[in-house]
C-alpha positions as CSV (number, residue, x, y, z in Angstrom):
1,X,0.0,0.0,0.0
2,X,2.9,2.2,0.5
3,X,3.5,2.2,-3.6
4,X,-0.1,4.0,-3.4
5,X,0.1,6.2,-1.1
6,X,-0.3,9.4,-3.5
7,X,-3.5,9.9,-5.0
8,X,-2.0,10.3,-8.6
9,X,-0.2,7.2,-8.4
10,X,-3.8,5.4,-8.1
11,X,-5.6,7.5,-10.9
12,X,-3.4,7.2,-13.9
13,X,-5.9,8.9,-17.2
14,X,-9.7,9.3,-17.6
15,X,-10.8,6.9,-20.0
16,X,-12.2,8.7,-23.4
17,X,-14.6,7.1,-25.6
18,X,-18.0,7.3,-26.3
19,X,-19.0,4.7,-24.1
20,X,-17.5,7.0,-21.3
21,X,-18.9,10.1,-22.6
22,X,-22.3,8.8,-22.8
23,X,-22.8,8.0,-19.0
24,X,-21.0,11.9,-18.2
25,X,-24.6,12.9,-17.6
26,X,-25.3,10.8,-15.4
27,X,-22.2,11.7,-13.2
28,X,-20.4,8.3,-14.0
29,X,-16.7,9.0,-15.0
30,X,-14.5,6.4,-16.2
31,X,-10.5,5.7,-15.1
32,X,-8.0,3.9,-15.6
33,X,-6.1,2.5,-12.2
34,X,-3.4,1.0,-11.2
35,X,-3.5,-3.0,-11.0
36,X,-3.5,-2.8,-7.5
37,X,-5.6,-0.4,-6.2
38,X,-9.2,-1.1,-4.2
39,X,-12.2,0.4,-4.5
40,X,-11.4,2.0,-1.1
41,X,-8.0,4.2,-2.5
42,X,-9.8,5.1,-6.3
43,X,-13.0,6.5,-4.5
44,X,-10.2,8.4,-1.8
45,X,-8.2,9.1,-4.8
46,X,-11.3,10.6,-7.1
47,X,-12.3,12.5,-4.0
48,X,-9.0,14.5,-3.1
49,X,-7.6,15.0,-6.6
50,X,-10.7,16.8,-8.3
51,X,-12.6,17.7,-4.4
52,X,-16.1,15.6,-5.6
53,X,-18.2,13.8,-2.9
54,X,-18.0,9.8,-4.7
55,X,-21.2,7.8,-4.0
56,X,-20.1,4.4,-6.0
57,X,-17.1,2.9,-7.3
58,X,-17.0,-0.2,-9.8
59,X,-14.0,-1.8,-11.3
60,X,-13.3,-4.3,-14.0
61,X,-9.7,-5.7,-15.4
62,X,-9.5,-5.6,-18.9
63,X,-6.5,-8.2,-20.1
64,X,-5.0,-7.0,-23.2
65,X,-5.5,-7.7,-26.8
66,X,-2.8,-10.5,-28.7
67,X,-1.9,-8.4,-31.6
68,X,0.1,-9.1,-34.9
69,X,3.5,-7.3,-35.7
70,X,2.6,-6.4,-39.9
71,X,6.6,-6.1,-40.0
72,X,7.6,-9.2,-38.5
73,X,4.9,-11.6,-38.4
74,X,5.6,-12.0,-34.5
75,X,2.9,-12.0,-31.9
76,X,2.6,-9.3,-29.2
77,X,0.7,-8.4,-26.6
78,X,-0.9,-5.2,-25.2
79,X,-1.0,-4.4,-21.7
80,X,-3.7,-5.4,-19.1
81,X,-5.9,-2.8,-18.2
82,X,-7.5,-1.7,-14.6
83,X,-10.2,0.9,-15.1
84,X,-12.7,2.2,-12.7
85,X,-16.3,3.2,-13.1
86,X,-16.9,6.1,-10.8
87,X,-20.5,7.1,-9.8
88,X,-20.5,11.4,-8.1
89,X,-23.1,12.5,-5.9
90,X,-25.9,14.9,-7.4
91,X,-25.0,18.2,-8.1
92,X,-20.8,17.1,-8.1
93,X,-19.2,17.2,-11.5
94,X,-15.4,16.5,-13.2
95,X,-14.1,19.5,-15.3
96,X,-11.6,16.5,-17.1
97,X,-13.3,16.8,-20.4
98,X,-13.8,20.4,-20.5
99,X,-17.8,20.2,-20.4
């Protein structure tokens, strides 16, 4: 837990795609995390980086895609993802998108 103390160490980017976008109304922003953060650091995290009152937090591992190397022919793989689903109290919203 040391490794997390900071808050910026748990949050690493917003997540940005439509899928994200779509639930911004409904005060549900989307992270990615690190690996091996709880629910209990991301919602301590959210709530002291951008000062929001967080009422839910759901998270999902994501393992990474096998892709081909055109060049090569070789297989690689892209890295496993932890992202978080983060649910703000009425009235609280992120400025991360500039909306």
């Amino acid at each position: 837990m040391s490794s997390l103390a900071n808050p910026r160490d748990v949050i690493i980017r917003p997540i940005v795609s439509e899928k994200s976008y779509a639930g911004l109304d409904a005060n549900i922003y989307t992270f990615e995390v690190a690996a091996g953060a709880n629910k209990i650091q991301i919602k301590q995290a959210v709530e002291e980086i951008f000062g929001v009152k967080v009422i839910n937090v759901n998270t999902l591992n994501r393992a990474g895609k096998r892709k081909r190397n055109r060049r090569t022919g070789t297989w690689g793989q892209r890295s496993n993802q932890k992202r978080a689903i983060v649910s703000l109290a009425a009235g609280e919203s992120i400025e991360i998108f500039g909306s």
